[in-house]
PDB file as gemmi writes it, atoms N, CA and C in Angstrom:
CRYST1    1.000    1.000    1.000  90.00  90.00  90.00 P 1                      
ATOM      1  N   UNK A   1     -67.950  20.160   5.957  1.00  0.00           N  
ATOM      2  CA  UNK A   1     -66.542  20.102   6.290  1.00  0.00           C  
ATOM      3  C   UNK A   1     -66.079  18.651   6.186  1.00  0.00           C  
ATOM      4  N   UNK A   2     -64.925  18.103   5.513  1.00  0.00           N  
ATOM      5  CA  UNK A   2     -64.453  16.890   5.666  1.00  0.00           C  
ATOM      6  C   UNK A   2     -63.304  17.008   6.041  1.00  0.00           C  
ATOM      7  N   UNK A   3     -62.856  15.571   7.104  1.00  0.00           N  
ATOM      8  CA  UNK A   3     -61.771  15.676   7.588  1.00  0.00           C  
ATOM      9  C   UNK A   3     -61.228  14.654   6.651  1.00  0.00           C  
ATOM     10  N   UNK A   4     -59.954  14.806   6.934  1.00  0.00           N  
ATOM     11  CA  UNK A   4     -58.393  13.765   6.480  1.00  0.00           C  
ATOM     12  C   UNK A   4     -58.193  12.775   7.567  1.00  0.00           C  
ATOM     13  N   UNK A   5     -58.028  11.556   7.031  1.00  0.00           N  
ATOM     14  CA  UNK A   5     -57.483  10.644   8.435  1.00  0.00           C  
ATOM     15  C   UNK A   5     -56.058  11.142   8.595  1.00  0.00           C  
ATOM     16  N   UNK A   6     -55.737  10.256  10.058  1.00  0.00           N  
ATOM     17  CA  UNK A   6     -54.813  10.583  10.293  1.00  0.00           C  
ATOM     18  C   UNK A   6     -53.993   9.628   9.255  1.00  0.00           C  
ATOM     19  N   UNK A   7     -54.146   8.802   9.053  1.00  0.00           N  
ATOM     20  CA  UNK A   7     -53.454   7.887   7.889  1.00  0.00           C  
ATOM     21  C   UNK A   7     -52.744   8.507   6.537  1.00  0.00           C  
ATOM     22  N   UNK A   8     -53.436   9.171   6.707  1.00  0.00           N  
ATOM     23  CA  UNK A   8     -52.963  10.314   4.998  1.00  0.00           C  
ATOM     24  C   UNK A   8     -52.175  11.317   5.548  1.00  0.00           C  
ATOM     25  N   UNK A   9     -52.421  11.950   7.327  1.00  0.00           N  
ATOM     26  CA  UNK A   9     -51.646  13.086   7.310  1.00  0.00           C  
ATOM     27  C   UNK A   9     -50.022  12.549   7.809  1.00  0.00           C  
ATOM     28  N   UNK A  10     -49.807  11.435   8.537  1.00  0.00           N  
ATOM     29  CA  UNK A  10     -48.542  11.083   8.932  1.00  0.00           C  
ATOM     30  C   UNK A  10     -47.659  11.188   7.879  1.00  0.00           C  
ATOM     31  N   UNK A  11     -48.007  10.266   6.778  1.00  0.00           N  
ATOM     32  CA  UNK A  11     -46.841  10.662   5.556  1.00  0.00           C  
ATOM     33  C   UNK A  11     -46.513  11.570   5.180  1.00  0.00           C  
ATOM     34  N   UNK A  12     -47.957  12.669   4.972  1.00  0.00           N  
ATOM     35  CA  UNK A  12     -47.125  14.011   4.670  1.00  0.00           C  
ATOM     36  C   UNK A  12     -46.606  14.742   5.692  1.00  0.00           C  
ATOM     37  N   UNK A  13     -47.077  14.755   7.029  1.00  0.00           N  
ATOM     38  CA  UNK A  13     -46.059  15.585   7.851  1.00  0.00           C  
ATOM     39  C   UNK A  13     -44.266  14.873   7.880  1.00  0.00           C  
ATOM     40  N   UNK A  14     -44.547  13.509   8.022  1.00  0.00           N  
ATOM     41  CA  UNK A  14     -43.383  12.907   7.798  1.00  0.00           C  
ATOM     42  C   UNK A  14     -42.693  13.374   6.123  1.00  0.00           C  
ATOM     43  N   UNK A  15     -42.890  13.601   5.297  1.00  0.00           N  
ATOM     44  CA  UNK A  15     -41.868  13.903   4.244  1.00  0.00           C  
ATOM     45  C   UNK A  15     -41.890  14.844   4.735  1.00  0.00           C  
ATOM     46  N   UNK A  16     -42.835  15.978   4.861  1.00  0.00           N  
ATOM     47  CA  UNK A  16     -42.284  17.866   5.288  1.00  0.00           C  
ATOM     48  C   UNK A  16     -41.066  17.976   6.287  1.00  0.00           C  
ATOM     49  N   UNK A  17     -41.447  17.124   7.651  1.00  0.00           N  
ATOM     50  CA  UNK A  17     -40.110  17.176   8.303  1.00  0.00           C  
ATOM     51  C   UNK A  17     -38.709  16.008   8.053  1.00  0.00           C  
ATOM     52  N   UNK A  18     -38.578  15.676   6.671  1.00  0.00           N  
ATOM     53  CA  UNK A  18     -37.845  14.980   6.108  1.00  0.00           C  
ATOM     54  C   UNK A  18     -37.371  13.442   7.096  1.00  0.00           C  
ATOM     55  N   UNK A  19     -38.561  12.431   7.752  1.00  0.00           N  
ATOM     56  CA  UNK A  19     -38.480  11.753   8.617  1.00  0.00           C  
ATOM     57  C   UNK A  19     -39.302  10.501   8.157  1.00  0.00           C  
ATOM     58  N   UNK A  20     -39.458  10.461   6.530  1.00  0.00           N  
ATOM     59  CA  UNK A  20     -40.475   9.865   6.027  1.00  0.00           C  
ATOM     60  C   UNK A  20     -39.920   8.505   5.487  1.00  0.00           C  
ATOM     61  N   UNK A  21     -37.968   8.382   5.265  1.00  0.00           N  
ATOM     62  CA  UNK A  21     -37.482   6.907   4.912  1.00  0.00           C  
ATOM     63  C   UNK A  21     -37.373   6.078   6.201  1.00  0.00           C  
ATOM     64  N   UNK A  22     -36.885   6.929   7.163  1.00  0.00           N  
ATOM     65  CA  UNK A  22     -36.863   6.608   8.665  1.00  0.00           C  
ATOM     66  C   UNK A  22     -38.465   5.995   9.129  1.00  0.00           C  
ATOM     67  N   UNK A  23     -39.606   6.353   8.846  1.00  0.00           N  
ATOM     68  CA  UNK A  23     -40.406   6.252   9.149  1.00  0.00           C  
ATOM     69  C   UNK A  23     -40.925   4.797   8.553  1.00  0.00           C  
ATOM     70  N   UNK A  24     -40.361   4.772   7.513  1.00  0.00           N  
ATOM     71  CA  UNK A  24     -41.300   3.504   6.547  1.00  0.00           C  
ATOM     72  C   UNK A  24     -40.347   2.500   7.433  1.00  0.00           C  
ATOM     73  N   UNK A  25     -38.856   2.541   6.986  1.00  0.00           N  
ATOM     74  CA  UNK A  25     -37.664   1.513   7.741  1.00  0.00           C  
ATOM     75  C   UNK A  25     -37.915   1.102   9.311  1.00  0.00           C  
ATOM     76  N   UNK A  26     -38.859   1.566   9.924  1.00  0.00           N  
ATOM     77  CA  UNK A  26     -39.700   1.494  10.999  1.00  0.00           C  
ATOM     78  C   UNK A  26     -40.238   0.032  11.089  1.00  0.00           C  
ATOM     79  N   UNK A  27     -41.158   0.526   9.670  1.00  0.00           N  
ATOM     80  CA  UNK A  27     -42.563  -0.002   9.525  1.00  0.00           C  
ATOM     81  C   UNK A  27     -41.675  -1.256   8.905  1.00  0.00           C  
ATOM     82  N   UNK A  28     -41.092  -1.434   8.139  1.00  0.00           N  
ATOM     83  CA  UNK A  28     -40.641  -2.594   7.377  1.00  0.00           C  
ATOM     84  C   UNK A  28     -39.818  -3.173   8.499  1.00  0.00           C  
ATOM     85  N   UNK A  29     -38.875  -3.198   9.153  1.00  0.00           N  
ATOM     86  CA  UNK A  29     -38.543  -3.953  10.318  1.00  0.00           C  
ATOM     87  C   UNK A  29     -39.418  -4.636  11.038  1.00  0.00           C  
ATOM     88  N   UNK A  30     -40.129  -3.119  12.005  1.00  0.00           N  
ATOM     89  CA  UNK A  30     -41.495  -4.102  12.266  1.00  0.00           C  
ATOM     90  C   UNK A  30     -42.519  -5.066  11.966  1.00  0.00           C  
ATOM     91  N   UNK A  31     -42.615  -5.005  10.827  1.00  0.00           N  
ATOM     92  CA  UNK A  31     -43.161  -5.938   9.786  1.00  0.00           C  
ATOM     93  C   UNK A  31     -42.334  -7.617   9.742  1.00  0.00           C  
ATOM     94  N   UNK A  32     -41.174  -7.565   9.211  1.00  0.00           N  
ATOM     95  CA  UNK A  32     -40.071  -8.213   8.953  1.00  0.00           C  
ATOM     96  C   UNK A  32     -40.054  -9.078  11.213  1.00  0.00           C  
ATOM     97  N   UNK A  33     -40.250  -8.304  12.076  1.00  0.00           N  
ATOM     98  CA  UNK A  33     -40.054  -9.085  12.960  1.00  0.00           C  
ATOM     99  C   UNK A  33     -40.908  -9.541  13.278  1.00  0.00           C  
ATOM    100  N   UNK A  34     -42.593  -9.700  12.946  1.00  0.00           N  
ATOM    101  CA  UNK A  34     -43.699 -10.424  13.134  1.00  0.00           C  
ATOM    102  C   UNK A  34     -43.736 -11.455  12.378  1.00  0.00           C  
ATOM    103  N   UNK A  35     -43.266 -11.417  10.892  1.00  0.00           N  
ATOM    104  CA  UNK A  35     -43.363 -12.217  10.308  1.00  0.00           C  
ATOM    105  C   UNK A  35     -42.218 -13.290  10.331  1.00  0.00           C  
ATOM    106  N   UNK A  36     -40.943 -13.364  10.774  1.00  0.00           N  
ATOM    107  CA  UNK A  36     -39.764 -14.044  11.469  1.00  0.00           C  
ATOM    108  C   UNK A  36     -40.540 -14.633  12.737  1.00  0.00           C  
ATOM    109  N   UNK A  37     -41.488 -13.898  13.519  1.00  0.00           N  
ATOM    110  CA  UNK A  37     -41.748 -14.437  14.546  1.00  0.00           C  
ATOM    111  C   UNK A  37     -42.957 -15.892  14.338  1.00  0.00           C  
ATOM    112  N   UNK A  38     -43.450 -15.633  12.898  1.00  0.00           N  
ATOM    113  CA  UNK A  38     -44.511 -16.513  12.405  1.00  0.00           C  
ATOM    114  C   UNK A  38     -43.763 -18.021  11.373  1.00  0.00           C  
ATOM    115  N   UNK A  39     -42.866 -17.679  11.027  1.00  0.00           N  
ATOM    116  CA  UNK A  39     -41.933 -18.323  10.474  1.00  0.00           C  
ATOM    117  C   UNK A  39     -41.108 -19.063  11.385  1.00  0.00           C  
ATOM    118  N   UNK A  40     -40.444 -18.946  12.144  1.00  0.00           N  
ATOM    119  CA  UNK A  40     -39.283 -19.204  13.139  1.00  0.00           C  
ATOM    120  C   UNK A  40     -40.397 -19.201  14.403  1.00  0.00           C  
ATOM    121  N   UNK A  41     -41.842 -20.042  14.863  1.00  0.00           N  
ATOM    122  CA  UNK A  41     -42.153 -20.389  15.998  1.00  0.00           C  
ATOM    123  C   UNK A  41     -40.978 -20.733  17.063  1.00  0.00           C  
ATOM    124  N   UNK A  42     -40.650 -21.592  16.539  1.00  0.00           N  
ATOM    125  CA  UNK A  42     -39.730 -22.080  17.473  1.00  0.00           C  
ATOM    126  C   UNK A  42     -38.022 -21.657  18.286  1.00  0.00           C  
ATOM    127  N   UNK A  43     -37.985 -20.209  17.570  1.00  0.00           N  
ATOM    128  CA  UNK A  43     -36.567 -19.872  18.075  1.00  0.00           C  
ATOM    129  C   UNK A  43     -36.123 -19.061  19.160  1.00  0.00           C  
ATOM    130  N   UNK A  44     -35.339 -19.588  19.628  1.00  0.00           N  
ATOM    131  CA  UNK A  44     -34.625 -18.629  21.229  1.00  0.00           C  
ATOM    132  C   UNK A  44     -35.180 -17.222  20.656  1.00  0.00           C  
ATOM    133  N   UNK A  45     -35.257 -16.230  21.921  1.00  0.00           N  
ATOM    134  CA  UNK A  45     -35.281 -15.072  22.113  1.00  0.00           C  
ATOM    135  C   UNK A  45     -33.511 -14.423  21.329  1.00  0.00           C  
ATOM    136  N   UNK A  46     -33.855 -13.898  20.311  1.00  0.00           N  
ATOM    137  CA  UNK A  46     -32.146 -13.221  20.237  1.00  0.00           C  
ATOM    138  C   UNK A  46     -31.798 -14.078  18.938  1.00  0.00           C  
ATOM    139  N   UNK A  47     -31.966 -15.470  18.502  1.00  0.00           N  
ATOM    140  CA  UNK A  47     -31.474 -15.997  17.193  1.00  0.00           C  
ATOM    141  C   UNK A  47     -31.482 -15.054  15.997  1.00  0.00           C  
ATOM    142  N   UNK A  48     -32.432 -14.076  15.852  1.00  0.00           N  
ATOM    143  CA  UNK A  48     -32.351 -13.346  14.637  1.00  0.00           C  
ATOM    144  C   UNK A  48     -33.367 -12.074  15.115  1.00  0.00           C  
ATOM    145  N   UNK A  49     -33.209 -10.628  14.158  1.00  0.00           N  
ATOM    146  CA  UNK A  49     -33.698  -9.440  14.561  1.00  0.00           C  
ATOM    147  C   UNK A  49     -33.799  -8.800  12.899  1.00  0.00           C  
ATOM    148  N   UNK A  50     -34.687  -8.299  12.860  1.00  0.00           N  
ATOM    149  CA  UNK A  50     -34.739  -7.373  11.517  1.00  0.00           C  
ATOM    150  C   UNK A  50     -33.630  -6.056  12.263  1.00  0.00           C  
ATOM    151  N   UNK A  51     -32.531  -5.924  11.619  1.00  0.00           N  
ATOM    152  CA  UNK A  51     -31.842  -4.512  12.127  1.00  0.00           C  
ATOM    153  C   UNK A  51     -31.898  -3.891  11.006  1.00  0.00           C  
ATOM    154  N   UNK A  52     -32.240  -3.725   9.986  1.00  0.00           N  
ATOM    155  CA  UNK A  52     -32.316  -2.181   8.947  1.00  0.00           C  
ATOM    156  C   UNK A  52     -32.819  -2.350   7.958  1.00  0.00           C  
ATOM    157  N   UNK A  53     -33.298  -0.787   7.223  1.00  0.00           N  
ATOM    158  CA  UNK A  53     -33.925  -1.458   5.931  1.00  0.00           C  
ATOM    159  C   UNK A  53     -33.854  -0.114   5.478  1.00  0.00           C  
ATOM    160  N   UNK A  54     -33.055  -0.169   4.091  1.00  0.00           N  
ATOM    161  CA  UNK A  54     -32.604   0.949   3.437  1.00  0.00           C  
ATOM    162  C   UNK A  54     -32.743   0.716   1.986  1.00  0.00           C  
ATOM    163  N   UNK A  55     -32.833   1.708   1.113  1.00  0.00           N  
ATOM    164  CA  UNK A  55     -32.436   1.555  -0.703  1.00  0.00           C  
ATOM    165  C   UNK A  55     -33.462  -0.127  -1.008  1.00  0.00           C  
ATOM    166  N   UNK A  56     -34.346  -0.704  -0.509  1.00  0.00           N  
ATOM    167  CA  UNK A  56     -34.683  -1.704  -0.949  1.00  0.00           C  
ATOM    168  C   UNK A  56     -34.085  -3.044  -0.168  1.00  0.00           C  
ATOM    169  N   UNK A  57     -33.498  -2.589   0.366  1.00  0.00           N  
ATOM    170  CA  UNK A  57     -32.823  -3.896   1.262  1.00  0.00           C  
ATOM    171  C   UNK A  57     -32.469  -4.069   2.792  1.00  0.00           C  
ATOM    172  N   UNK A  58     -33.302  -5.615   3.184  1.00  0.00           N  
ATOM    173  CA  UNK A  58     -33.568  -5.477   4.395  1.00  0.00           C  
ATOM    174  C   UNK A  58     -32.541  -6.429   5.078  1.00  0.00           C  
ATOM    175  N   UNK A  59     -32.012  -5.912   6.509  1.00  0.00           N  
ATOM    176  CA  UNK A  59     -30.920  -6.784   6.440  1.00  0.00           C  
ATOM    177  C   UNK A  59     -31.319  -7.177   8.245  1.00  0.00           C  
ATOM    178  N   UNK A  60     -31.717  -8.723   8.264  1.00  0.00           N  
ATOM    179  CA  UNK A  60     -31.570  -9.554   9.352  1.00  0.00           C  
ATOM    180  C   UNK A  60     -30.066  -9.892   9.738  1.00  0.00           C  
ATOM    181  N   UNK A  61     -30.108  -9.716  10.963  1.00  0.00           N  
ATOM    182  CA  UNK A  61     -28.941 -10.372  11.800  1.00  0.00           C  
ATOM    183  C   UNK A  61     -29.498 -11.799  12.420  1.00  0.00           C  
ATOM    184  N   UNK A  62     -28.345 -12.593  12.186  1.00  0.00           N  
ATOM    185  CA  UNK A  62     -28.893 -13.647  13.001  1.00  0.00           C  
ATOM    186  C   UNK A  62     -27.397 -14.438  13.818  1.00  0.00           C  
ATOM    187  N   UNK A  63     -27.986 -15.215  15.269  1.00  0.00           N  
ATOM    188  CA  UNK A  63     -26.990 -16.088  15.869  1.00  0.00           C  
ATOM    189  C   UNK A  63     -26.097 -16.563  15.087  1.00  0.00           C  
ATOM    190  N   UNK A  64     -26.122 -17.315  14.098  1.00  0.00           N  
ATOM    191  CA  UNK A  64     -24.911 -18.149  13.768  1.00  0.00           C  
ATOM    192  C   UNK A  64     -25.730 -18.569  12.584  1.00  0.00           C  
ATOM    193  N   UNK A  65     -24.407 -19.374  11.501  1.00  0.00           N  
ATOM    194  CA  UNK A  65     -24.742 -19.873  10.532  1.00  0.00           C  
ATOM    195  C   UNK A  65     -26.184 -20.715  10.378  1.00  0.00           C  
ATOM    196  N   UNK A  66     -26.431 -21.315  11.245  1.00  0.00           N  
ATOM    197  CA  UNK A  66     -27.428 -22.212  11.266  1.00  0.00           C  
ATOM    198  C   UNK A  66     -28.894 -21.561  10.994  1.00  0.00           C  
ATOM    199  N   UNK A  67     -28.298 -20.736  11.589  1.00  0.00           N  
ATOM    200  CA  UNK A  67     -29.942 -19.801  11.517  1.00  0.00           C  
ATOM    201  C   UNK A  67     -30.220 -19.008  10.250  1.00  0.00           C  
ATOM    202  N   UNK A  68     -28.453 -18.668   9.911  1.00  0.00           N  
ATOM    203  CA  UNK A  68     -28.732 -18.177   8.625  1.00  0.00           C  
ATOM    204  C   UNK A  68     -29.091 -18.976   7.092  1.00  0.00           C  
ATOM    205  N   UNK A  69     -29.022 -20.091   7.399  1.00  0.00           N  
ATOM    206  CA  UNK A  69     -29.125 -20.682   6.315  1.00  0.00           C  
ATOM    207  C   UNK A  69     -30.799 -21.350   6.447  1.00  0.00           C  
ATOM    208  N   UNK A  70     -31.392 -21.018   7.750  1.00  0.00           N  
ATOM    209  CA  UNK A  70     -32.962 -20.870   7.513  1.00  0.00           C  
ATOM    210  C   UNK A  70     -33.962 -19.727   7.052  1.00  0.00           C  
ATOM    211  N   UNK A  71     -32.998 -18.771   7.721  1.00  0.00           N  
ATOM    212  CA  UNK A  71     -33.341 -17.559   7.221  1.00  0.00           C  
ATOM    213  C   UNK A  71     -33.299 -17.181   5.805  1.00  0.00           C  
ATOM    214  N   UNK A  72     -31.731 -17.780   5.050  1.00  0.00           N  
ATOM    215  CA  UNK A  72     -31.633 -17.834   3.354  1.00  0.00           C  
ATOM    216  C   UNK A  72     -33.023 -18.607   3.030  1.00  0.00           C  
ATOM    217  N   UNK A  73     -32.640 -19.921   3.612  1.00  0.00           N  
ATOM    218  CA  UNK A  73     -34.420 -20.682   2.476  1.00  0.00           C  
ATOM    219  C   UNK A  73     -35.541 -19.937   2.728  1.00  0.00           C  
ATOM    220  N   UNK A  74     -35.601 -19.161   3.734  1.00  0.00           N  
ATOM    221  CA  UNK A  74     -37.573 -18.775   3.674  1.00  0.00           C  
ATOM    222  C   UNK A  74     -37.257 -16.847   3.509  1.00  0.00           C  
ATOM    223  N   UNK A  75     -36.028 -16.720   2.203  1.00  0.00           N  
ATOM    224  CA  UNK A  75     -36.168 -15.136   2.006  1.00  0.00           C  
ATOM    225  C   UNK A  75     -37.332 -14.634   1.197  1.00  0.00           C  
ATOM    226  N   UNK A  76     -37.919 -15.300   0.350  1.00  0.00           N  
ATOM    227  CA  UNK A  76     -38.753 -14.646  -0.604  1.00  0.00           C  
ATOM    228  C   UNK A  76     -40.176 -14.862   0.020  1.00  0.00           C  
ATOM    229  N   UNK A  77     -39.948 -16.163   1.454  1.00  0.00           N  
ATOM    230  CA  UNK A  77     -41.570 -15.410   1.535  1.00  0.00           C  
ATOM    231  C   UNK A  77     -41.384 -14.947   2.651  1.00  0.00           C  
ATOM    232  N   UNK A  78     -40.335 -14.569   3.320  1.00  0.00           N  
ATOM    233  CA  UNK A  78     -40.329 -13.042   4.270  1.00  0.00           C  
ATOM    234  C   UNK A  78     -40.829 -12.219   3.623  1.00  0.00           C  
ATOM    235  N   UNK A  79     -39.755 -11.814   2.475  1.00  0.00           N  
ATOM    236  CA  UNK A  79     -39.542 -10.714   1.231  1.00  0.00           C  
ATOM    237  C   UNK A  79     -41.286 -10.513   1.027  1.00  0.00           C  
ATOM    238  N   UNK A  80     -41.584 -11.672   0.405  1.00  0.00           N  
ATOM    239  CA  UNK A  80     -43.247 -11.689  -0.072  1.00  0.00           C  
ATOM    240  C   UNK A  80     -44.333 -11.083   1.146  1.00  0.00           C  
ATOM    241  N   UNK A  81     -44.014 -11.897   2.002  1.00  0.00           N  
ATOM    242  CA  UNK A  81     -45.381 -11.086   3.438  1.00  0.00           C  
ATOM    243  C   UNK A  81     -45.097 -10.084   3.996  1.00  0.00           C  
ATOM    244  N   UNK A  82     -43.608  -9.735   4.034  1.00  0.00           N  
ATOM    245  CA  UNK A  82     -43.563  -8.133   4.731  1.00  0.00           C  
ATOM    246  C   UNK A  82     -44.148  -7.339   3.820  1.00  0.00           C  
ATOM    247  N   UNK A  83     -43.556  -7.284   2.089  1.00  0.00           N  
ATOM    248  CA  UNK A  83     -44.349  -6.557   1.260  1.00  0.00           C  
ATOM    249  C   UNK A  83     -45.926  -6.554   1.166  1.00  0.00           C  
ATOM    250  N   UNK A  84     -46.233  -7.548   1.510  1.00  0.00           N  
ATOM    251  CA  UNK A  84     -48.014  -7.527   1.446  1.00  0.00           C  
ATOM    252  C   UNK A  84     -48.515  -7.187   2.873  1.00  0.00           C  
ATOM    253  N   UNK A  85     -47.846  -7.111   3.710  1.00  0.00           N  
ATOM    254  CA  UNK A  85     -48.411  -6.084   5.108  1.00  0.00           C  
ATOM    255  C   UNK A  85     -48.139  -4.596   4.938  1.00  0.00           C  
ATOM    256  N   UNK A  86     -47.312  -4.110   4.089  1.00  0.00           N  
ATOM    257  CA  UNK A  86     -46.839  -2.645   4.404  1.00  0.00           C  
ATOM    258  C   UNK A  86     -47.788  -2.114   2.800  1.00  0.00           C  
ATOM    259  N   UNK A  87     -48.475  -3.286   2.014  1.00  0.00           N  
ATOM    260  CA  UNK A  87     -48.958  -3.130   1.073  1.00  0.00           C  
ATOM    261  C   UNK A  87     -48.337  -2.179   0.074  1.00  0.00           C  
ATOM    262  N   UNK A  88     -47.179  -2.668  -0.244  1.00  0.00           N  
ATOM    263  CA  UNK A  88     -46.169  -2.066  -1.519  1.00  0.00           C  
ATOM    264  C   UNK A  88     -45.065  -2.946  -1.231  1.00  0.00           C  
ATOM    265  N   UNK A  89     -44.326  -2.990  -2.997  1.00  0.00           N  
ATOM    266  CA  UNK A  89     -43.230  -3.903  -3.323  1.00  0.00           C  
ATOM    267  C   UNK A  89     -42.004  -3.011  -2.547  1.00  0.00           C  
ATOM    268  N   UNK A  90     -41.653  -2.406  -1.417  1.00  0.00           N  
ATOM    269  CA  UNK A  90     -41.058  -2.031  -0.185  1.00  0.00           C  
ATOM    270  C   UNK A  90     -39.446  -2.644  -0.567  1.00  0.00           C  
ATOM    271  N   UNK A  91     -39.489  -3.846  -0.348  1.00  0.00           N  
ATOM    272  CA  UNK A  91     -38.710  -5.039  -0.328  1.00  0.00           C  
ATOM    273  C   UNK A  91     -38.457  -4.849  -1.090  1.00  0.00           C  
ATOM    274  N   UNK A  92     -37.389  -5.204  -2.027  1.00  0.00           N  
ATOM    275  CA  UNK A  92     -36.280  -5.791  -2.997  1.00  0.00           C  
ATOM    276  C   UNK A  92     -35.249  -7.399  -2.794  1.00  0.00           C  
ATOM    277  N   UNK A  93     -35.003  -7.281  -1.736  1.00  0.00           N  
ATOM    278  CA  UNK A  93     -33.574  -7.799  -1.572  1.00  0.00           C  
ATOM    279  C   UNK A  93     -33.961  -7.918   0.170  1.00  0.00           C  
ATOM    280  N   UNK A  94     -33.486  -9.678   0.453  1.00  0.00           N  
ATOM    281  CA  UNK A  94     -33.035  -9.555   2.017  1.00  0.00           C  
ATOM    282  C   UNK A  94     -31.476 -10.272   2.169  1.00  0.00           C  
ATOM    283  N   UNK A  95     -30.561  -9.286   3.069  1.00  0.00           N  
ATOM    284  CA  UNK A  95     -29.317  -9.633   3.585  1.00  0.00           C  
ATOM    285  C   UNK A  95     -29.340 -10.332   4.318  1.00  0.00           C  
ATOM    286  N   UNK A  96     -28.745 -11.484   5.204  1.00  0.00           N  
ATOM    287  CA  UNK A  96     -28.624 -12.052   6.286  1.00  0.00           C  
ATOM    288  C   UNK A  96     -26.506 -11.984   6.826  1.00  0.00           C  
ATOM    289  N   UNK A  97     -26.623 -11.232   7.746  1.00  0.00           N  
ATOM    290  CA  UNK A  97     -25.759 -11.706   8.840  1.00  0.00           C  
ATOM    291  C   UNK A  97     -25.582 -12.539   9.942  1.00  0.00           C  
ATOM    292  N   UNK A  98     -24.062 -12.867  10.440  1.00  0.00           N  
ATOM    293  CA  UNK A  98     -24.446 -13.302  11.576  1.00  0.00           C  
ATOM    294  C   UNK A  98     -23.647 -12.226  12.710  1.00  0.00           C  
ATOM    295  N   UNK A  99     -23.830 -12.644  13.816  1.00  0.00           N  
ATOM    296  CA  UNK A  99     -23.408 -11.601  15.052  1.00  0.00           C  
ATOM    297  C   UNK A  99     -22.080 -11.631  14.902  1.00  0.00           C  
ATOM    298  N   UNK A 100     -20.975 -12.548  14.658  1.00  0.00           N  
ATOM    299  CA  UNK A 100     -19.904 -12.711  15.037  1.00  0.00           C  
ATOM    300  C   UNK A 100     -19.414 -11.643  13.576  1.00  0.00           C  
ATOM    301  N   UNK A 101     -19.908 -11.726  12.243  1.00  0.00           N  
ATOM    302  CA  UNK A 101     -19.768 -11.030  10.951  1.00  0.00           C  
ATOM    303  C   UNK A 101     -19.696  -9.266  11.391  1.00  0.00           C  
TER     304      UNK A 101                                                      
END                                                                             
């Protein structure tokens, strides 16, 4: 008898109960806020948040301009390490907002 990990069965129960883009947009946020947190040592609680990730594109909110224009210089190697934790080109494109936008 061989079993299936559970690793193989989440995705497919997740597409059967159609919960499987929701599921990844999870994983890529989560991803996206460890790696902001490895990048950005140094920032207040609240300066920036991975809030969504849809069609290829992930879109950080952040405090104010200032933050966004750190967040612009270090997009491709967000872009780059979230994709190599979720191990697939996931990523396309990162948005940056700010709160007041």
């Amino acid at each position: 008898m061989t079993f299936t990990s559970i690793q193989q069965l989440i995705p497919k129960a997740a597409r059967k109960y159609g919960i499987y883009k929701t599921m990844r947009a999870i994983e890529v946020c989560r991803e996206a806020e460890k790696v902001l947190d490895e990048l950005f040592k140094n920032r207040e609680h609240g300066q920036m948040k991975a809030r969504s990730f849809s069609d290829g594109e992930l879109k950080i909110k952040v405090a104010n301009s200032s933050w966004a224009q750190e967040v612009f210089l270090h997009r491709k190697t967000l872009l780059n390490q979230v994709n190599e934790r979720i191990d697939r080109k996931a990523v396309k494109s990162v948005k940056i907002t700010t709160k007041s936008a």
